[in-house]
FIDO-732552 format. One line per field, with one value per residue: residue number from 1; residue in three letters; y, x, z of N, C-alpha, C, O in turn. Coordinates in steps of 0.1 Angstrom, whole numbers, padded with zeros to 4 digits. Layout:
BEGIN
num <- (NUM	...);
residuo <- (ALA	...);
nc2 <- (Y	...);
nc1 <- (X	...);
nc3 <- (Z	...);
cac2 <- (Y	...);
cac1 <- (X	...);
cac3 <- (Z	...);
cc2 <- (Y	...);
cc1 <- (X	...);
cc3 <- (Z	...);
oc2 <- (Y	...);
oc1 <- (X	...);
oc3 <- (Z	...);
This chain:
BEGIN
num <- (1	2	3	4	5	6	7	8	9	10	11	12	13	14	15	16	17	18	19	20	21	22	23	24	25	26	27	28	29	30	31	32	33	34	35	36	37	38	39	40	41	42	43	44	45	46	47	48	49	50	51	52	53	54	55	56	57	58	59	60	61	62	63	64	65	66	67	68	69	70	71	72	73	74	75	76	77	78	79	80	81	82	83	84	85	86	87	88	89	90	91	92	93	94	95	96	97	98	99	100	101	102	103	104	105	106	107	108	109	110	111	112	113	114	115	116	117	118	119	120);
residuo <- (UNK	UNK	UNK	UNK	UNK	UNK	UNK	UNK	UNK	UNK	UNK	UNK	UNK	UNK	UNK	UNK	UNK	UNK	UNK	UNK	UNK	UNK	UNK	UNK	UNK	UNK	UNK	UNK	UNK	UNK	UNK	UNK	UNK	UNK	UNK	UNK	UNK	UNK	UNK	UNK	UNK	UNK	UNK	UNK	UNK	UNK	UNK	UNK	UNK	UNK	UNK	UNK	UNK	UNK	UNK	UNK	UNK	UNK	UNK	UNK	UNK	UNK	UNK	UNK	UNK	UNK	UNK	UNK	UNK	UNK	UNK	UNK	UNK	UNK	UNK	UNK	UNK	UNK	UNK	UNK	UNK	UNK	UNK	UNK	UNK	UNK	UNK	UNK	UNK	UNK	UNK	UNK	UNK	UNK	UNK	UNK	UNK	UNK	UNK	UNK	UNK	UNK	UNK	UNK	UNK	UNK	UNK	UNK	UNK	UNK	UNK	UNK	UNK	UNK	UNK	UNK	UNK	UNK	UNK	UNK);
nc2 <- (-0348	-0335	-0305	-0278	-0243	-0210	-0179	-0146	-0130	-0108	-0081	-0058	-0040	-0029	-0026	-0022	-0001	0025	0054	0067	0044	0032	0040	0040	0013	-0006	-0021	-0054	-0085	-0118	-0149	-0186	-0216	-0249	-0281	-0310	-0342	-0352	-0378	-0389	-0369	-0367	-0390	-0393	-0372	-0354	-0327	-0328	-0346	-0332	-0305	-0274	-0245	-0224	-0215	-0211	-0192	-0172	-0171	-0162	-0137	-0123	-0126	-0108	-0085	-0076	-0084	-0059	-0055	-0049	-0061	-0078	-0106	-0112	-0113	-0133	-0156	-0158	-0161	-0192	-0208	-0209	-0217	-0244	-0249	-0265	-0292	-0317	-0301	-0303	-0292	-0256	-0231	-0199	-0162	-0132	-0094	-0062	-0044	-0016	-0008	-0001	0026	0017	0000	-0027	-0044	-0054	-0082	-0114	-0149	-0176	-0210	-0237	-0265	-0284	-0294	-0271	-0257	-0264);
nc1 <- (-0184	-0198	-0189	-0210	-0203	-0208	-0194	-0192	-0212	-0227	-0250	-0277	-0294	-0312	-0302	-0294	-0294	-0293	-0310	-0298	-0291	-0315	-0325	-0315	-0303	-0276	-0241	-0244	-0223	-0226	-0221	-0219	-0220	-0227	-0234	-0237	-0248	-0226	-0224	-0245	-0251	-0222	-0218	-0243	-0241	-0266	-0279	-0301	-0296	-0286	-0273	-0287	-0268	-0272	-0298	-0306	-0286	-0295	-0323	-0312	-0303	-0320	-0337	-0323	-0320	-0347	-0357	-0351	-0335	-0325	-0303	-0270	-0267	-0297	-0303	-0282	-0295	-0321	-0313	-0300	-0319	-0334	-0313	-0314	-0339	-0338	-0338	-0315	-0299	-0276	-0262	-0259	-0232	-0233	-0221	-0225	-0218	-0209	-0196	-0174	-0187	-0172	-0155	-0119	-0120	-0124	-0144	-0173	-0192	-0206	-0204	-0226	-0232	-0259	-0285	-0306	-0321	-0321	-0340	-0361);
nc3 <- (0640	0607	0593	0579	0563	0568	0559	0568	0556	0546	0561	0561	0587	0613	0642	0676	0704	0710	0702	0672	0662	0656	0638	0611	0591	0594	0591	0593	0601	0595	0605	0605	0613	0606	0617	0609	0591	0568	0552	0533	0512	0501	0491	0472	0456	0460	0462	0478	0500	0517	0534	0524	0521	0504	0507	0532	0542	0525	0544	0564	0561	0555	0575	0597	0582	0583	0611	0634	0659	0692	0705	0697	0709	0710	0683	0671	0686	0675	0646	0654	0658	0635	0619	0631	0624	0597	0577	0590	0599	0629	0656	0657	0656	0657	0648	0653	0641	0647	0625	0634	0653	0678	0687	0673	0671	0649	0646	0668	0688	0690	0696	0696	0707	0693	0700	0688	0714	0730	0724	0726);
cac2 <- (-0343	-0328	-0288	-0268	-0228	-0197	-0166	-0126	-0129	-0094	-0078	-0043	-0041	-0021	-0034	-0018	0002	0035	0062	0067	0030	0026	0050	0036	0000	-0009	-0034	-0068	-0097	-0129	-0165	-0195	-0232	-0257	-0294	-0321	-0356	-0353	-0384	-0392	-0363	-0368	-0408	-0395	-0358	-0349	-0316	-0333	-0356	-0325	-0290	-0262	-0236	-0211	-0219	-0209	-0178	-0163	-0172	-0156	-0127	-0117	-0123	-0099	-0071	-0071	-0083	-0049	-0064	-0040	-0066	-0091	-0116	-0120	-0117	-0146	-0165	-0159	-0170	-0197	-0211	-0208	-0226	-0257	-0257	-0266	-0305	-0320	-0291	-0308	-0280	-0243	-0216	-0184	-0152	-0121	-0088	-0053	-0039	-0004	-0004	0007	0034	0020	-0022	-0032	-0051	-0063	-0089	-0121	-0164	-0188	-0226	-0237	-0278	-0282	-0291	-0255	-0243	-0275);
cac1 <- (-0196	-0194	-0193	-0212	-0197	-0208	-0186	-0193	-0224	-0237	-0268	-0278	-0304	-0314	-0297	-0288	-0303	-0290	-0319	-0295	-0288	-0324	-0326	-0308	-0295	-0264	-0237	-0244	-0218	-0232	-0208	-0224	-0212	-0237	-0232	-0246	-0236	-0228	-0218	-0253	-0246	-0208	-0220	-0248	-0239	-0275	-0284	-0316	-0294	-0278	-0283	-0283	-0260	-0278	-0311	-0303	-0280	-0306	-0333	-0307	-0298	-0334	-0342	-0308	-0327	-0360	-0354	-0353	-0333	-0321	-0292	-0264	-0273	-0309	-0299	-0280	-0306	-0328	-0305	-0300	-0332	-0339	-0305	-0317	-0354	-0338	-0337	-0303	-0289	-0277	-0260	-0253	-0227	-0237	-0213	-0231	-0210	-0214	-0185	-0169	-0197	-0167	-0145	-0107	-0123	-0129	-0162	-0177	-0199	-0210	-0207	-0230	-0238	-0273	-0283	-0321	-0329	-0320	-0353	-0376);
cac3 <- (0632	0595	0594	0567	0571	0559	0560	0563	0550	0549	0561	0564	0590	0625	0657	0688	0717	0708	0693	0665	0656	0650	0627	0594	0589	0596	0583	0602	0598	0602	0606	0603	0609	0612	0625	0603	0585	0550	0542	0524	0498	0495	0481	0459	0450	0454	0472	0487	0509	0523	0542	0511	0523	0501	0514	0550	0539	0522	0551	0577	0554	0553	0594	0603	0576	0590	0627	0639	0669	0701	0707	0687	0714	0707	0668	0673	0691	0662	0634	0658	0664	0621	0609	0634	0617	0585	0581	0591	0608	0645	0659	0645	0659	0653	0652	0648	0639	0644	0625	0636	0666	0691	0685	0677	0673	0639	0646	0680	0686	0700	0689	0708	0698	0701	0696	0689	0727	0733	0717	0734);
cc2 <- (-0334	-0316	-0285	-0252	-0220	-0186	-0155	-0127	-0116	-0091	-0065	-0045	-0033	-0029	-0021	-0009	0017	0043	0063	0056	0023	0037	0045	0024	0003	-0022	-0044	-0076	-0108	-0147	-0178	-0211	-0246	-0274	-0303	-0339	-0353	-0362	-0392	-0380	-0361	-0384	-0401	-0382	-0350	-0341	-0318	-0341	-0347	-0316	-0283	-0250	-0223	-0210	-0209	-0198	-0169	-0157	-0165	-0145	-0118	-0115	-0115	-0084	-0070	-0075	-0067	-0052	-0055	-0048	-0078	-0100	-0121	-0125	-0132	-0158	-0171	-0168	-0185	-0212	-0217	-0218	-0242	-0264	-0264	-0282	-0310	-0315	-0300	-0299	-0267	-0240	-0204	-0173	-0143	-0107	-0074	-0047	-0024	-0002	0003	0011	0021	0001	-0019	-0043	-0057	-0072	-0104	-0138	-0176	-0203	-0233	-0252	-0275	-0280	-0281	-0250	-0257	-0268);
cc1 <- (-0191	-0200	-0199	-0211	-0201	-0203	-0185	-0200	-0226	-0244	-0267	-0295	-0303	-0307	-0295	-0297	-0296	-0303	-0310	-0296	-0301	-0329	-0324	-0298	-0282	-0257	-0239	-0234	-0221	-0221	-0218	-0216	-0224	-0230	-0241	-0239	-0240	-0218	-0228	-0249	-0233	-0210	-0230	-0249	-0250	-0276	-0294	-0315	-0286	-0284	-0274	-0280	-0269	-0292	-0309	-0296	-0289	-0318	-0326	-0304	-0308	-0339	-0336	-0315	-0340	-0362	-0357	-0342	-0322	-0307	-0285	-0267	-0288	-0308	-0293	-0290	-0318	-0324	-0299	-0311	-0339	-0327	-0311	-0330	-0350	-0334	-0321	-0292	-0288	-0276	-0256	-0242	-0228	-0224	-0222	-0224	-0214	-0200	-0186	-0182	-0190	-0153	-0130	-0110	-0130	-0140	-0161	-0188	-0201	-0209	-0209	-0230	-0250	-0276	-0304	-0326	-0328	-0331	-0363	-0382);
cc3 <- (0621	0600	0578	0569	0561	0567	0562	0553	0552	0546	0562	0573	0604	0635	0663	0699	0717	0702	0675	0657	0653	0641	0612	0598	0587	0592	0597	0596	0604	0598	0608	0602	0616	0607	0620	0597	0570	0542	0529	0511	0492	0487	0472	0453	0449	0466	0480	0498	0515	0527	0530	0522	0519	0503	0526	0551	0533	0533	0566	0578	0557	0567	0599	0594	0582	0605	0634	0655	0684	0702	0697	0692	0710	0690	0665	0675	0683	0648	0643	0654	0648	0617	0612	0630	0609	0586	0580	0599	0623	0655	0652	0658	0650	0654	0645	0647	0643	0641	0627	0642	0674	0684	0686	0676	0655	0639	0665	0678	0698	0691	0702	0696	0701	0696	0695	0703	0733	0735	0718	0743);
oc2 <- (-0326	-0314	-0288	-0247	-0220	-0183	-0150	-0126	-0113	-0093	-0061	-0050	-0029	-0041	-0010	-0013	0020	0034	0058	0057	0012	0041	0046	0025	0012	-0032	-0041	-0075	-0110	-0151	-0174	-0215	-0249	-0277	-0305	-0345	-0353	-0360	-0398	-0384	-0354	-0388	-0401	-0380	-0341	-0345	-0310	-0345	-0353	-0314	-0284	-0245	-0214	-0200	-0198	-0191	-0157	-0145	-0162	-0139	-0107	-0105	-0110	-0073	-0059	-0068	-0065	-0046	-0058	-0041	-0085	-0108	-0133	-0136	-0140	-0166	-0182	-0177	-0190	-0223	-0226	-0228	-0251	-0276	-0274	-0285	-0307	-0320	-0304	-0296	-0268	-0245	-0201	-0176	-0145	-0106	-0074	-0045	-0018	0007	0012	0005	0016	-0008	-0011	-0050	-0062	-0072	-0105	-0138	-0181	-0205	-0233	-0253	-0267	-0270	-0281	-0242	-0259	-0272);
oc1 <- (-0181	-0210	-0193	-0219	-0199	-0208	-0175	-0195	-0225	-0250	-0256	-0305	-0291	-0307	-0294	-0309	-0293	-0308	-0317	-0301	-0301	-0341	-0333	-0289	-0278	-0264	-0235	-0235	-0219	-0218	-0228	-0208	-0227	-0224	-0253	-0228	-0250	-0210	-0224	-0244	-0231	-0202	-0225	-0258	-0250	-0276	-0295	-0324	-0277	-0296	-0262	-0289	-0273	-0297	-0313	-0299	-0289	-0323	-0332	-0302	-0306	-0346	-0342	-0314	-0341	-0370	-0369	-0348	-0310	-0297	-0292	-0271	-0290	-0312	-0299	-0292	-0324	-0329	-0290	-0308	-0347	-0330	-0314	-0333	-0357	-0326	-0315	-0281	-0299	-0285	-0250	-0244	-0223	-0216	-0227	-0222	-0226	-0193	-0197	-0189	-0196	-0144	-0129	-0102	-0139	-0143	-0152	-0194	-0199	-0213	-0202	-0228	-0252	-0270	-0311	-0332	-0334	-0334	-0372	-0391);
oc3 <- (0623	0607	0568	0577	0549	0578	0556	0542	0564	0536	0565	0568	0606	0633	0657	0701	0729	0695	0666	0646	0648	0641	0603	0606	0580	0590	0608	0584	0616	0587	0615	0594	0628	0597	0625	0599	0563	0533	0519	0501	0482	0478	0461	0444	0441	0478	0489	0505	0519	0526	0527	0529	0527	0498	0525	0561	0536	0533	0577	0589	0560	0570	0609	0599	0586	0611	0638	0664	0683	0700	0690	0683	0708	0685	0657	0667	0683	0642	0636	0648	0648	0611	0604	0631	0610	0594	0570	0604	0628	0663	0641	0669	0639	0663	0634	0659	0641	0651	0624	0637	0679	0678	0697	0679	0651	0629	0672	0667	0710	0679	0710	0684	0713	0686	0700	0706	0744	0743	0710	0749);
């Protein structure tokens, strides 16, 4: 199956289960690789026979800033649950980031894969 990938997207938004950490947004890194066939817009070069990248990065960018979301797991699950609405997508993997969350680790975090029948 063809991959479409997006990279360290960054979000500024609330996460975690700390009093502090819901106080003031924080950097989110979000990974993105979604599972589709793109050999109809590699034959007619038209963005309508394909999944728009910046469609779906905008719409994941914006759920990760206003989510509000106590954990990266449900975060995930969310940006999950939204790449597979979008027509074409088959499966996503998700990686959700929380950089310099733990002392002495340059980002922690979490990456599931979710297929639509996940969210039947």
């Amino acid at each position: 199956m063809d991959q479409v990938f997006i990279t360290d997207l960054e979000a500024r938004g609330i996460i975690g289960i700390n009093d502090w950490e819901r106080e003031k947004p924080q950097k989110i890194l979000i990974n993105l690789v979604l599972f589709t066939n793109l050999k109809a817009i590699g034959k007619s070069d038209n963005i309508q026979d394909g999944v728009n990248y910046r469609t779906i990065a905008k719409l994941a960018q914006a759920h990760a800033e206003k989510a509000a979301r106590l954990t990266v797991e449900a975060l995930a699950e969310d940006l999950a649950q939204l790449c597979l609405e979008e027509s074409g997508v088959q499966k996503v993997r998700v990686r959700v980031e929380k950089p310099g969350a733990v002392r002495f680790a340059r980002s922690v975090g979490v990456e599931i894969e979710r297929t639509k029948a996940d969210f039947q």
